[in-house]
C-alpha positions in Angstrom: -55.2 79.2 -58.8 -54.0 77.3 -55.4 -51.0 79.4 -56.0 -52.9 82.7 -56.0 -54.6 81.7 -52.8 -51.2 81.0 -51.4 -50.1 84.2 -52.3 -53.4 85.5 -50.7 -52.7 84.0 -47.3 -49.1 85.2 -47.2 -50.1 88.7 -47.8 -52.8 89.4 -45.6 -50.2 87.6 -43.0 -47.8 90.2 -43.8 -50.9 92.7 -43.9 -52.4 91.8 -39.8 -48.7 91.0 -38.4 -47.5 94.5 -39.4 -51.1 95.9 -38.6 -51.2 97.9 -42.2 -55.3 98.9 -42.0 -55.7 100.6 -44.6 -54.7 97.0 -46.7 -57.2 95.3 -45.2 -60.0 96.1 -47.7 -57.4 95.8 -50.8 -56.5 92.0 -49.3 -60.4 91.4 -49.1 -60.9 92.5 -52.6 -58.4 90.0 -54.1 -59.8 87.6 -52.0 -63.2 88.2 -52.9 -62.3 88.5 -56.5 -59.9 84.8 -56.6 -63.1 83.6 -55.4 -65.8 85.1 -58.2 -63.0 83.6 -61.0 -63.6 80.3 -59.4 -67.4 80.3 -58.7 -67.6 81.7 -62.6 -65.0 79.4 -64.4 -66.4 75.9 -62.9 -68.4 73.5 -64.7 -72.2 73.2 -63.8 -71.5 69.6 -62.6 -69.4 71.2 -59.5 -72.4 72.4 -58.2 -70.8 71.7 -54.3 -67.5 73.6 -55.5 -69.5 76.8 -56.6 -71.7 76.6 -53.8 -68.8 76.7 -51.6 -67.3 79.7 -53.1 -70.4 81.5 -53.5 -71.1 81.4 -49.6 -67.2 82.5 -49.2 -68.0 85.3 -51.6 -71.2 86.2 -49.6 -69.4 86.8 -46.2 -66.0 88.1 -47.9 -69.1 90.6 -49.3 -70.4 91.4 -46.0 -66.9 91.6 -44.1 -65.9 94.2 -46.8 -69.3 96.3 -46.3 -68.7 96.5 -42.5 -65.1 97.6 -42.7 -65.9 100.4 -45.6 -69.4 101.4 -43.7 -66.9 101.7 -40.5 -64.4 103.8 -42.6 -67.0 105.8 -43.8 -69.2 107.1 -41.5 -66.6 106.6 -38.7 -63.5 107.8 -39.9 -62.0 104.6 -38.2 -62.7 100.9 -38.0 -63.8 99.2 -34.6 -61.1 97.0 -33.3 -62.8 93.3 -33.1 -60.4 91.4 -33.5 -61.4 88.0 -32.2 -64.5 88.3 -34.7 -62.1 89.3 -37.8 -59.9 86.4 -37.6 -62.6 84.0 -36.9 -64.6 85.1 -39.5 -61.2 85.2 -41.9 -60.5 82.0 -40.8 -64.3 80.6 -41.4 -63.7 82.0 -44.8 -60.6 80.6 -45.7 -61.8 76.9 -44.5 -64.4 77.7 -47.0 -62.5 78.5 -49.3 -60.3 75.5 -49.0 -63.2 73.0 -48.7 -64.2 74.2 -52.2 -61.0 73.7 -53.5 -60.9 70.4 -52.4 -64.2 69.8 -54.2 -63.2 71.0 -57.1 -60.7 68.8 -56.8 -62.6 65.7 -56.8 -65.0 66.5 -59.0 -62.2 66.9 -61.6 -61.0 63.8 -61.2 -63.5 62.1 -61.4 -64.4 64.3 -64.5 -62.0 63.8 -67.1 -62.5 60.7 -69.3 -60.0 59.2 -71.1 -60.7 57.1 -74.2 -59.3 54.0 -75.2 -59.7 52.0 -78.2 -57.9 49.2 -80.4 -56.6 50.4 -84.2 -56.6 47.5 -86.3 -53.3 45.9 -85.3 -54.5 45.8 -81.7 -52.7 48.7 -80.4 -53.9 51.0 -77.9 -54.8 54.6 -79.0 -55.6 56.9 -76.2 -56.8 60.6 -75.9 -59.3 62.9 -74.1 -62.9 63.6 -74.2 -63.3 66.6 -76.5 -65.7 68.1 -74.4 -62.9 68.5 -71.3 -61.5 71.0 -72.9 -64.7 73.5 -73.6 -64.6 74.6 -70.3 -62.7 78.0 -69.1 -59.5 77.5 -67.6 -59.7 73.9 -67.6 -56.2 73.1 -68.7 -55.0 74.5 -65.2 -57.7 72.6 -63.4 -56.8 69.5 -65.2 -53.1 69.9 -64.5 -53.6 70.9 -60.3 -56.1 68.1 -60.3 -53.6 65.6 -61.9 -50.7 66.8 -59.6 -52.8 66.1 -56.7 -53.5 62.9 -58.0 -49.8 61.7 -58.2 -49.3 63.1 -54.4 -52.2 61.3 -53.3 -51.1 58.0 -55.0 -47.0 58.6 -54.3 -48.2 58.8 -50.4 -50.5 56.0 -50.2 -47.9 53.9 -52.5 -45.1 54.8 -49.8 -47.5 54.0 -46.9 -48.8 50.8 -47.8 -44.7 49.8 -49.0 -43.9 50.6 -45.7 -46.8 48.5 -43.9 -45.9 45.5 -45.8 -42.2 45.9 -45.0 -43.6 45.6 -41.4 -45.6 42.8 -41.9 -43.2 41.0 -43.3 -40.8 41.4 -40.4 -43.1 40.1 -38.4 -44.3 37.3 -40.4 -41.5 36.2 -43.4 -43.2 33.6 -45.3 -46.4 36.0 -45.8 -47.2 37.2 -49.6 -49.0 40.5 -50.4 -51.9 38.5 -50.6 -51.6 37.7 -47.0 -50.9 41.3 -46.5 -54.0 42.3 -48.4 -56.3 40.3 -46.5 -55.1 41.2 -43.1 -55.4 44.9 -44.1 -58.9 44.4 -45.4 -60.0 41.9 -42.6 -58.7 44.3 -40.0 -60.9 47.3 -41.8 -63.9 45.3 -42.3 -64.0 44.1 -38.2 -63.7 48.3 -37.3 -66.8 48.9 -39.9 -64.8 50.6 -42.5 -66.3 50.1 -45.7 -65.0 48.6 -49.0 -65.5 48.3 -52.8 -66.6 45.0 -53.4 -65.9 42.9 -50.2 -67.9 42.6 -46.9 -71.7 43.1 -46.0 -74.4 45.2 -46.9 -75.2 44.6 -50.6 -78.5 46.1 -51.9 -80.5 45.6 -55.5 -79.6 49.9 -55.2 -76.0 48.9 -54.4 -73.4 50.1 -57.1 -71.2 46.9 -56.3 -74.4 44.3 -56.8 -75.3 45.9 -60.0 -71.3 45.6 -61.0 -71.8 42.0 -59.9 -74.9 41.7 -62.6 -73.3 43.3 -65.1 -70.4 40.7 -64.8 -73.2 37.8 -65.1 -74.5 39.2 -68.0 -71.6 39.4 -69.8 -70.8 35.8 -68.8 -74.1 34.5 -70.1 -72.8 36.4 -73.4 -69.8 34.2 -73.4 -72.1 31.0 -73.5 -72.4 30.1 -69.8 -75.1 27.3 -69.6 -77.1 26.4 -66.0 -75.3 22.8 -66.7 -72.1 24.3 -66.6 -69.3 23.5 -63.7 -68.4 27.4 -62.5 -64.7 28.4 -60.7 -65.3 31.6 -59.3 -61.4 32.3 -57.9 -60.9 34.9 -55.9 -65.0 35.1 -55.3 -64.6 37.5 -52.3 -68.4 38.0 -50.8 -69.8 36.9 -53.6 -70.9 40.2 -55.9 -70.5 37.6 -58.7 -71.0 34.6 -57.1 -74.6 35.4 -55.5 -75.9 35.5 -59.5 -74.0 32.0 -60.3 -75.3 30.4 -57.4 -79.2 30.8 -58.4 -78.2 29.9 -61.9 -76.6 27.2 -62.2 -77.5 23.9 -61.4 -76.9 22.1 -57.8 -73.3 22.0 -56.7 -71.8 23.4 -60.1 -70.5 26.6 -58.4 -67.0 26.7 -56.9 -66.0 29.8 -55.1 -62.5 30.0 -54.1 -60.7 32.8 -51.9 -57.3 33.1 -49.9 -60.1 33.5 -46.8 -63.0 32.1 -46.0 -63.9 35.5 -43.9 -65.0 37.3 -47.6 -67.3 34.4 -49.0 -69.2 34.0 -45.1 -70.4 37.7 -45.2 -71.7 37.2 -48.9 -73.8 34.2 -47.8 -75.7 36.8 -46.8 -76.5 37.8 -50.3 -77.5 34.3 -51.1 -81.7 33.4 -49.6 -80.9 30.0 -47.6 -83.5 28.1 -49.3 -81.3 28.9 -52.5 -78.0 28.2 -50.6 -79.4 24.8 -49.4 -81.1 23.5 -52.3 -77.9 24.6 -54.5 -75.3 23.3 -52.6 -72.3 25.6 -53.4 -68.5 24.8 -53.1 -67.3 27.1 -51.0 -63.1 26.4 -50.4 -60.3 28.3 -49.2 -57.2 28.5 -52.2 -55.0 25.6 -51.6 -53.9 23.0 -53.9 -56.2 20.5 -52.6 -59.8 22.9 -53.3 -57.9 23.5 -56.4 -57.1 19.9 -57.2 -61.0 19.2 -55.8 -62.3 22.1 -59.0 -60.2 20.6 -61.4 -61.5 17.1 -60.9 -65.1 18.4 -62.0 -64.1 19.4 -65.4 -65.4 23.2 -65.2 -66.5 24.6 -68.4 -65.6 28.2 -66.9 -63.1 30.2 -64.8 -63.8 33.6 -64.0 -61.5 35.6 -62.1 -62.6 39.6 -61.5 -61.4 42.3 -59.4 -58.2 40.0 -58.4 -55.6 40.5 -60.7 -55.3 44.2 -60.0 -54.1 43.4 -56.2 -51.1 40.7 -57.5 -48.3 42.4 -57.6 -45.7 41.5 -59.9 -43.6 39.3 -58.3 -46.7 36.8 -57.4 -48.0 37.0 -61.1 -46.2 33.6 -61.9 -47.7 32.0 -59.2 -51.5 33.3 -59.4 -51.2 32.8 -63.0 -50.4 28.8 -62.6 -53.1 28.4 -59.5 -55.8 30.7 -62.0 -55.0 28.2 -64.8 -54.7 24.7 -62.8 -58.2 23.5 -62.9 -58.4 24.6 -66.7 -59.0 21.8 -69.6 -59.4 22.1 -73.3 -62.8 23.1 -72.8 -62.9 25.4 -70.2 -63.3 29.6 -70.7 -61.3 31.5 -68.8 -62.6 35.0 -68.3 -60.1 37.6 -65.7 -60.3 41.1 -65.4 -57.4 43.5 -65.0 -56.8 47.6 -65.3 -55.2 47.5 -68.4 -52.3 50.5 -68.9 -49.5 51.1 -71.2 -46.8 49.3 -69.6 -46.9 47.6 -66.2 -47.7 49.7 -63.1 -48.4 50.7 -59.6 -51.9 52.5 -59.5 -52.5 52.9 -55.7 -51.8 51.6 -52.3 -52.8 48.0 -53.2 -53.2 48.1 -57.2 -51.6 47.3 -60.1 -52.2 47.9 -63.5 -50.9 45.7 -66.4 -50.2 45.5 -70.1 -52.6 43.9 -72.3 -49.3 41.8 -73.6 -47.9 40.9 -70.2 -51.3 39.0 -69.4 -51.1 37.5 -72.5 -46.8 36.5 -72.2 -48.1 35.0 -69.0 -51.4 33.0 -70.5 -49.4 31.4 -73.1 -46.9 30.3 -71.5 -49.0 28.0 -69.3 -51.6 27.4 -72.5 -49.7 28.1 -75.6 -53.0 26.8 -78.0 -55.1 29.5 -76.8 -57.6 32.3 -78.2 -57.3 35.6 -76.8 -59.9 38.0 -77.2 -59.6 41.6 -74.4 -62.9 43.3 -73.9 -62.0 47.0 -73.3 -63.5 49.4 -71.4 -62.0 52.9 -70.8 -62.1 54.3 -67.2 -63.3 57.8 -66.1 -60.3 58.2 -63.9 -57.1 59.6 -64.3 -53.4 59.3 -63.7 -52.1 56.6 -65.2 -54.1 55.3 -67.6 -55.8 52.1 -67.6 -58.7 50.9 -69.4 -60.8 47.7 -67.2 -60.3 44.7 -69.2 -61.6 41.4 -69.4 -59.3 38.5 -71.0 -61.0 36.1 -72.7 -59.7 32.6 -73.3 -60.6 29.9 -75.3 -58.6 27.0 -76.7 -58.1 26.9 -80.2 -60.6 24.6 -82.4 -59.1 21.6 -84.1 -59.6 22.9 -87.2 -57.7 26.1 -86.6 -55.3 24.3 -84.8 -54.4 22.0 -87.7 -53.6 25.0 -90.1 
C-alpha cells in the first residue's frame, strides 16, 4: 500500500509538471480510491487511522466534485492554483499521518505467544486472531519493516553517541553512558518509562511497580525480611518495599543517587522517617554494607535489559555479591531466542545465557523463569523473571 501511494505521488507529479488536465480527475480517483481500501480494510481498533482516511476521502470527494462541476457546466476548469496544491498537499499530510497511525497501531497490535514444552524449550507463534483481518499479512510485513528501520537508526545513533562519550571520558561503561543520557533528558523534562517524577496510583509505571510487589510477596517475602533492591531507580518498586517491610530492612542501590532522590517523592515522609531506608550509590562498599545484613532477597527489575554484553560479567558478580544460602534472587530480563540488541539502549537475552552466567557464580542453585510474552514485535522477547533459590540439603545430597 505505501508503494501504491508512492506511485500516486510520482504520477500526479508527472501529471501538474507536464500540466495534462484532463488527468487530473483520473489521479484524484486513484487517490480517493487507495484511500477507501484503507479506511475499509483496517481493524476497528485503528479508529485514529480510519478517521484519518476518511477525512482525506471527504476532501479528495469534494476536490473531485469542484473540478467535474467546473468541467461540466463550464467546459473548462478555473485556474486556482495556489488552492489546488494546498489543498493536495493538506490531503497528502493526511494521508500520511494515517499511515503512520496505522503503523503504530500495528505494532502494537500483533501479539506473539510464548510458552515452555515440557523440556523447557521455547515455542513461539502468532495470535490466531492477527490474521482474520483483510490484508493484514501486508500490514504486518510494512509494519515489521518499519520496525527494523526504526530500531537499525536508533541502534546506529546511540553506537555512535557512546563512541563519543567515550572519547571524551575512557574509563566510562555503558552504564555511565546510560545515566548521563537519561539524567540529561530528565533535567530538559523529557519523560521516561520508569525513572524520574510524577508517579500517580493512575500511573501505568506505579501499577507495574505493584504488580512486581505482588509477585514478590508470592515468592515468600516476609515484613522481617532484609530487601536489596539493585538498580532501584525512583523507586516504582521500592516505594511498595519501603511501607512493608520493617525499619531499615530496605536497601536500594543505583549507579546514581539522582534516580532514588526524585522517588522519595513517592514515599509520605512520615513513612520515610519512621522506616529508615538504605539508600546507597553501587560501589563495593554499599555492596559490602548489604551483604553484611544477611538479605533474605535480591530483586533486580528493569536493569538487566540496559547491560550490554560485555558488562554482563561484571553486573552479574556485583548482582550476586551480597547473596548467601538463603537469599532469593529474583531479576527480570527480555527474554529472546538468542542474545540481542532490541533498541537504542536494550538488550535482550537467552533464557540459557542468564542461567550460564548464574551458575557460574552459584553452581547449587534452583532456577525457575516466570514467562510472560510481550505484545511487541521485532525480535522477539518474552519479559522474564529469574528466580533463584539455593538448593535444599536434601536435594543437594542426592
Amino acid at each position: 500500500m505505501s508503494g501504491l501511494f508512492l506511485i500516486l505521488a510520482i504520477g500526479e507529479y508527472i501529471v501538474d509538471a507536464g500540466s495534462f488536465d484532463l488527468l487530473d480527475p483520473l489521479t484524484m480517483m486513484l487517490w480517493l480510491i487507495a484511500g477507501l481500501i484503507l479506511a475499509i480494510s483496517l481493524p476497528r481498533r485503528m479508529r485514529s487511522a480510519r478517521c484519518l482516511f476518511g477525512i482525506g476521502i471527504g476532501l479528495e470527494l469534494g476536490q473531485l466534485a469542484a473540478s467535474l462541476f467546473a468541467a461540466l457546466f463550464y467546459g473548462e476548469q478555473p485556474s486556482f492554483p495556489w488552492q489546488e496544491s494546498t489543498t493536495d498537499l493538506l490531503i497528502r499530510a493526511i494521508y500520511l499521518v494515517g499511515v503512520v497511525e496505522m503503523l503504530v497501531g500495528l505494532e502494537a497490535s500483533i501479539q506473539i505467544v510464548g510458552r515452555t514444552n515440557g523440556a523447557g524449550a521455547l515455542e513461539t507463534g502468532y495470535d490466531n486472531e492477527v490474521g482474520s483481518e483483510p490484508l493484514w499479512g501486508l500490514y504486518a510485513f510494512l509494519a515489521q519493516a518499519s520496525t527494523h528501520l526504526r530500531r537499525s537508526t536508533a541502534i546506529a545513533v546511540s553506537s555512535l553517541r557512546f563512541a563519543r562519550y567515550k572519547i571524551a571520558h575512557p574509563s566510562a561503561s555503558f552504564a555511565d553512558f546510560y545515566v548521563d543520557h537519561v539524567t540529561r533528558h530528565l533535567d530538559h523534562g523529557v519523560g521516561h518509562p520508569s525513572l524520574g517524577k510524577l508517579y500517580r496510583p493512575n500511573d501505568g509505571r506505579y501499577r507495574r511497580g505493584r504488580v512486581r510487589f505482588d509477585f514478590l510477596l508470592e515468592l515468600g517475602l516476609k515484613p522481617e525480611h532484609v530487601c536489596v533492591d539493585y538498580g532501584c531507580g525512583s523507586l516504582r518498586l521500592g516505594q511498595f518495599l519501603i511501607s512493608y517491610l520493617d525499619t531499615g530492612h530496605y536497601w536500594g542501590l543505583d549507579v546514581t543517587d539522582r534516580f532514588y532522590r526524585d522517588g522519595l517523592d513517592l514515599v509520605p515522609h512520615s513513612v520515610a522517617e519512621t522506616k529508615k531506608p538504605n539508600l546507597r550509590i553501587t560501589s563495593e562498599e554499599s555492596l559490602t554494607q548489604a551483604a553484611s545484613t544477611s538479605p533474605d532477597f535480591i530483586v533486580c527489575y528493569a536493569v538487566l535489559q540496559h547491560v550490554p554484553p560485555s558488562e554482563m560479567e561484571i553486573f552479574f558478580t556485583r548482582l550476586m555479591s551480597p547473596m548467601n544460602e538463603s537469599t532469593v534472587l529474583a531479576i527480570s530480563f527480555y527474554e529472546a531466542a538468542t542474545d540481542a540488541r532490541r533498541g537504542a539502549t536494550g538488550w535482550a537475552q537467552a533464557a540459557a545465557t542468564v542461567e550460564r552466567l548464574i551458575r557460574e557464580r552459584r553452581p547449587r542453585v534452583q532456577i525457575r523463569f516466570h514467562r510472560k510474552a510481550t505484545k511487541r514485535k521485532g525480535v522477539r522477547k518474552w519479559k522474564t523473571i529469574a528466580e533463584v533459590r539455593a538448593v535444599p540439603e536434601s536435594l543437594d545430597s542426592r
